[in-house]
N, C-alpha and C positions, 0 to 999 in steps of 0.2 A: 223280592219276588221268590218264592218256591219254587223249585226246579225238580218234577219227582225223577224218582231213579230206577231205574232196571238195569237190571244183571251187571250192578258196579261199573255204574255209570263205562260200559266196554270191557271191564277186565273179567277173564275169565277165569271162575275160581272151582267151581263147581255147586255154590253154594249160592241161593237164592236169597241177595238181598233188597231189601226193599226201603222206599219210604223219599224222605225230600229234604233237601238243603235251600237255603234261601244262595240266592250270587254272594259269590265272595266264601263259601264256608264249606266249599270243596274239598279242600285238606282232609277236612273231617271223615265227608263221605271215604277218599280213599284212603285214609286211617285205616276206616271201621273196616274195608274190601281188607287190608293187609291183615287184618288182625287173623282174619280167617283165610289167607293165602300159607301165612309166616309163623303166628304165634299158637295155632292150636284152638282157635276160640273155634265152642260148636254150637252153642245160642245166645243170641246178645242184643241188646237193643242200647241204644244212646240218645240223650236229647237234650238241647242245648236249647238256652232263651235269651234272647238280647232285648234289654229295656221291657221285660214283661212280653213279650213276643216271642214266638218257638221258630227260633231258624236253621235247627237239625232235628229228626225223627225221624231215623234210622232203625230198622230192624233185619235179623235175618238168621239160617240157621237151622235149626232145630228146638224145638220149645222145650223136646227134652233130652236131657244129653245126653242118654241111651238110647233115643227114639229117631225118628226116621220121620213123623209129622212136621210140616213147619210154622216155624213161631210166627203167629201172627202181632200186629200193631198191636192188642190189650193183654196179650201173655205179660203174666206180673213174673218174679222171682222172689225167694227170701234175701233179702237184702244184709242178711248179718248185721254184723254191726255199725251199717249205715242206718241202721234203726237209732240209734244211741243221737244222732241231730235230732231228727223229728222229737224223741223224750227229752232233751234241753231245751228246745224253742216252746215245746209246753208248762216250764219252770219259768222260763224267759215270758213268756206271756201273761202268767198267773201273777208275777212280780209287777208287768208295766201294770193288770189292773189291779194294782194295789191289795192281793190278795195270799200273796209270799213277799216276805223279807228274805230278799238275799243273803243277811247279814245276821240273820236272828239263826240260834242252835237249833240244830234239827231236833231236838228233844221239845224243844215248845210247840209244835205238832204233833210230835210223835215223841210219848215219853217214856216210853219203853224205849228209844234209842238209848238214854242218859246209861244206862246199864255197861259196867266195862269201863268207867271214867272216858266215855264217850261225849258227857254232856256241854263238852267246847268244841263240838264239830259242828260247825255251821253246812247251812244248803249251801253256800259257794266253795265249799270244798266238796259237799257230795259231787257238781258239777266240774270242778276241776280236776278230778280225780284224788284229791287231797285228805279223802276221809278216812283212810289207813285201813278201811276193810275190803281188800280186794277178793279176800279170799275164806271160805269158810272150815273150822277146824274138821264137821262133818260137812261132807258135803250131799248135796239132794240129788235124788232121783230125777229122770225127768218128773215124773210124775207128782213128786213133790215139789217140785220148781213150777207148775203150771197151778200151786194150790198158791196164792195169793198171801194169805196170813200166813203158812207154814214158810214161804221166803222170807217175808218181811218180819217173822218170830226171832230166825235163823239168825238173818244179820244184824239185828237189835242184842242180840244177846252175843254176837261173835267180838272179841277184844280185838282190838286195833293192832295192827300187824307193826305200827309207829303212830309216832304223837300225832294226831289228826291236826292238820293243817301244816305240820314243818316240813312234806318230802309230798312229792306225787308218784304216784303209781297206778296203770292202767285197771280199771275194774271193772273186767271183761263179762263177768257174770252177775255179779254180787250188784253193776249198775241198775238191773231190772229191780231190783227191790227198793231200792236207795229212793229213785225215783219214783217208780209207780206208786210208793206207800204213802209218798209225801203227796204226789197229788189225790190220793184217797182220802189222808186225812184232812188235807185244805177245802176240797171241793166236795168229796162223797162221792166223786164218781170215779172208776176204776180208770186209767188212762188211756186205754183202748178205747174206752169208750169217749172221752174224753178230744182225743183224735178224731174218732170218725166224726162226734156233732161239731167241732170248733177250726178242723182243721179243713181233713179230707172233706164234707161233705159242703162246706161256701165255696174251695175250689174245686171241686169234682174230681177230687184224685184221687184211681187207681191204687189204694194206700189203705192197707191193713195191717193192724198193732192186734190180733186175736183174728185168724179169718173168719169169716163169716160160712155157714158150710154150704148159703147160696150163691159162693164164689169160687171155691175149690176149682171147677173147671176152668178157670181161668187161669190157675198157677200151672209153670212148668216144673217137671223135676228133674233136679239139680246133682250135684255130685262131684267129688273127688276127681281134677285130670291133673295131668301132668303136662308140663309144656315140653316142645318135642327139644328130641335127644342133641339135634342138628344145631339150633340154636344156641351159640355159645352166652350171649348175652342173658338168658333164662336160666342159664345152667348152674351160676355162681353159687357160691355156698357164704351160708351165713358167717357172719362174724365169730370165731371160739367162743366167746364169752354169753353169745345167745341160743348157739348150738347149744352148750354145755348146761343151759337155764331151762331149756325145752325138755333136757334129757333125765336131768334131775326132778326125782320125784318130790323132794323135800324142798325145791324151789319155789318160792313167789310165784315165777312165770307159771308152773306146772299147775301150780294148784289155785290160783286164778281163772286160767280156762276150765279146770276140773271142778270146780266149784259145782256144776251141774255134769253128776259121775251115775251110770256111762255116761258118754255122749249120746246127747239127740237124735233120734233117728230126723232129717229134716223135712225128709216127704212124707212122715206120716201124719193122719191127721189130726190126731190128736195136740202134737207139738204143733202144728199151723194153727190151730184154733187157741191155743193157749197165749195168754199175753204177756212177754218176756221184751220187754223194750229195749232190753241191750243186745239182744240177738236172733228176733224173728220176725221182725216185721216182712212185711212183703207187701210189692211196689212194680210198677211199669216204669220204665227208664224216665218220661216222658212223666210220671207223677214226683218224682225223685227232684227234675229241672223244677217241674212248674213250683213245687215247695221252695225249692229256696229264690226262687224268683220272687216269689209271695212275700219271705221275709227282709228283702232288702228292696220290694219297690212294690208297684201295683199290678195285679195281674187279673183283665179283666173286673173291676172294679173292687179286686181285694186285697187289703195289705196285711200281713197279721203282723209286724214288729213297725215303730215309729223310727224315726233315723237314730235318736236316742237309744232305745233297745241295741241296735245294729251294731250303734259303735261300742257300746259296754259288753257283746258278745267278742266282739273280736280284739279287747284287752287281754292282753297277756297274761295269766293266773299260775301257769305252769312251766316250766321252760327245764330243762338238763335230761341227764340221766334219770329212768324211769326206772323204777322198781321193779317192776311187772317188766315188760315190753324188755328190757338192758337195752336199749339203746336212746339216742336225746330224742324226747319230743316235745310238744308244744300245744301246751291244752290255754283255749279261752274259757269262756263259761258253758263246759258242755260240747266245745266243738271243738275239734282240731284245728292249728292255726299251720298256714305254708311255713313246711323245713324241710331239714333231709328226712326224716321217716315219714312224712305226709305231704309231698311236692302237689301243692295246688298250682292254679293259675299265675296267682302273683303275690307279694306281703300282704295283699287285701283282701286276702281268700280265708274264708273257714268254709268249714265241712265234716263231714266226715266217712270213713270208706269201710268196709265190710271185709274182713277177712278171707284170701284169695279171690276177689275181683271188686265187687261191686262200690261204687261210690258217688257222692253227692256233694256238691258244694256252691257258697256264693263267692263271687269277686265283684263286690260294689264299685270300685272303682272303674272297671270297666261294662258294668251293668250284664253282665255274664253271670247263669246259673246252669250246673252242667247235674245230668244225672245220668248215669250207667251202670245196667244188671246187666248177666250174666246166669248161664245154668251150671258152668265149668269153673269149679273152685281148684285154685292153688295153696299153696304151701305160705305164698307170702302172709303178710298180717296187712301192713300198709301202703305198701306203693308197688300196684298188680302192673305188671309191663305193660297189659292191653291195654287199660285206664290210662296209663301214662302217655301212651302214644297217641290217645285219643284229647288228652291234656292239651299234648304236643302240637297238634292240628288245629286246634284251636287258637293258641296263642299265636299260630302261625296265620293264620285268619284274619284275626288281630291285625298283624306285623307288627308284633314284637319278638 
């Protein structure tokens, strides 16, 4: 049963939140109340689905985090690079209907990729992160990053940073072309588009890969916070070796996110409407859950992955020291797998999280799909303390 909530469920924060937990999944609610007590959160929404059923939707806040309006239930956010799940399960999809080989070179679609002695990088290295172009020698403007052939010209022609397929490294920008180009040349249709008819629009989710500019009003905007000074557990500082990767310009890490130089402005709208699947999607917390509910069971009468699909996503493809990233991660096909730089639920979890807060993921074994935005980005890449805590709540739910 649902239990709605007002004004945290008693505690008093100052901050209006709203929405429902099922019994038993209270943890969660007073999570989400702490996040904005303790951690600095100023718009946030969460939603959790047990066996295809929604038994968190949580919102509260401010929709924008300079703003003083509050978020209501359909406020979406850019979800960063929890966009990068939604473009693998459409790789992953096009493969169950027989219409991508996982295992065939990217150049027999796309053969312009061969260029570079590129022509032995297969799609399950674009998805594993294994295809050695994380990064490009020039890098695009936004505005050339939102022209579709000039990306996918860009990284067809950029030499491999290492031998495709021997080493993985994160390809934080360079992902939007990899993929999108591939489902343009398999299908014809651009992958936003692609999304809204196959995905978003059978479960009715909140869920845009290019916005629509009959939706604009429904996005918040977002921005740069810091988590407060008080908090010693926020405070920490990274590792040397990825401080020192961030700071170097002539680094992998550097010029991996610079790939698309400047940076994005992300509330404008131009960048919102543009389709970049490794880092603009945008989503209600509450479309985030119900997708990967979708892909590991039935929701509402829809499944889009077979159990086969499921369990070949969450195969291990990547695993160490990351190129990109300097620290271990753990890529399946496309999606992040539970470690130390991406703490999911449990070993049965993939997903994947967005850059200073926002994140998505399934844990089949317990039939749990969680999704949570955010307007207030951090510094981290993968594992946002909010997210965490709200992780945390959940497993405790559970009991375990």
């Amino acid at each position: 049963m649902l239990h709605p909530l007002s004004l945290n469920g008693g505690r008093s924060t100052g901050v209006d939140v709203n929405g429902t937990v099922a019994e038993g999944f209270e943890p969660v609610r007073d999570a989400f109340a702490r996040n904005f007590e303790t951690l600095g959160e100023r718009g946030a929404a969460v939603a959790v689905y047990r066996d295809g059923r929604r038994v968190v939707d949580l919102w509260g806040g401010t929709r924008d985090v300079d703003g003083t309006a509050g978020w209501e239930r359909g406020t979406a956010q850019i979800v960063r690079s929890a966009t990068k799940g939604v473009a693998a399960a459409v790789l992953l999809m096009l493969a169950e209907r027989g219409e991508l080989d996982l295992d065939a070179p990217v150049g027999h679609y796309w053969p312009e990729f061969k260029a570079q002695h590129k022509e032995r990088t297969l799609v399950s290295h674009v998805l594993s992160h294994r295809a050695g172009v994380p990064v490009l020698d020039r890098p695009l403007t936004p505005a050339e990053a939102a022209d579709p052939d000039l990306g996918a010209a860009a990284v067809a022609a950029q030499a491999p940073a290492w031998e495709p397929g021997t080493d993985h490294g994160y390809h934080a920008q360079t992902y939007s072309w990899l993929t999108g180009e591939l489902v343009r040349r398999v299908t014809g249709r651009g992958i936003g588009e692609w999304i809204a008819a196959e995905i978003a629009g059978p479960l009715g989710l909140d869920l845009w890969v290019g916005l629509p500019a009959a939706r604009a009003h429904r996005v918040g905007r977002g921005g740069q916070t810091e988590a407060p000074a008080a908090d010693g557990a926020l405070r920490t500082r990274p590792k040397r070796a990825v401080a020192q990767a961030y700071a170097d310009p002539s680094s992998l890490t550097r010029r991996a996110f610079a790939a698309i130089t400047p940076l994005p402005d992300e509330n404008d709208p131009g960048y919102r409407a543009a389709v970049l699947p490794a880092s603009n999607g945008i989503a209600t917390a509450d479309a985030l859950a119900r997708f990967y509910a979708a892909l590991t069971g039935e929701v509402d009468g829809v499944r889009l992955w077979r159990p086969e699909t499921v369990a070949l996503a969450r195969a291990e493809r990547s695993a160490g020291p990351d190129r990109v990233l300097v620290v271990n991660t753990r890529f399946g096909l496309g999606h992040m797998l539970h470690g130390s730089a991406s703490p999911l639920l449990s070993p049965a979890s993939f997903g994947h999280p967005g850059r200073g807060g926002p994140l998505g993921f399934a844990d089949p074994e317990s039939g749990i799909a969680f999704g949570y935005v955010t307007n207030g980005y951090r510094t981290s890449v993968t594992a946002d303390p909010r997210a965490q805590a709200l992780v945390r709540a959940v497993r405790a739910a559970l009991g375990n």
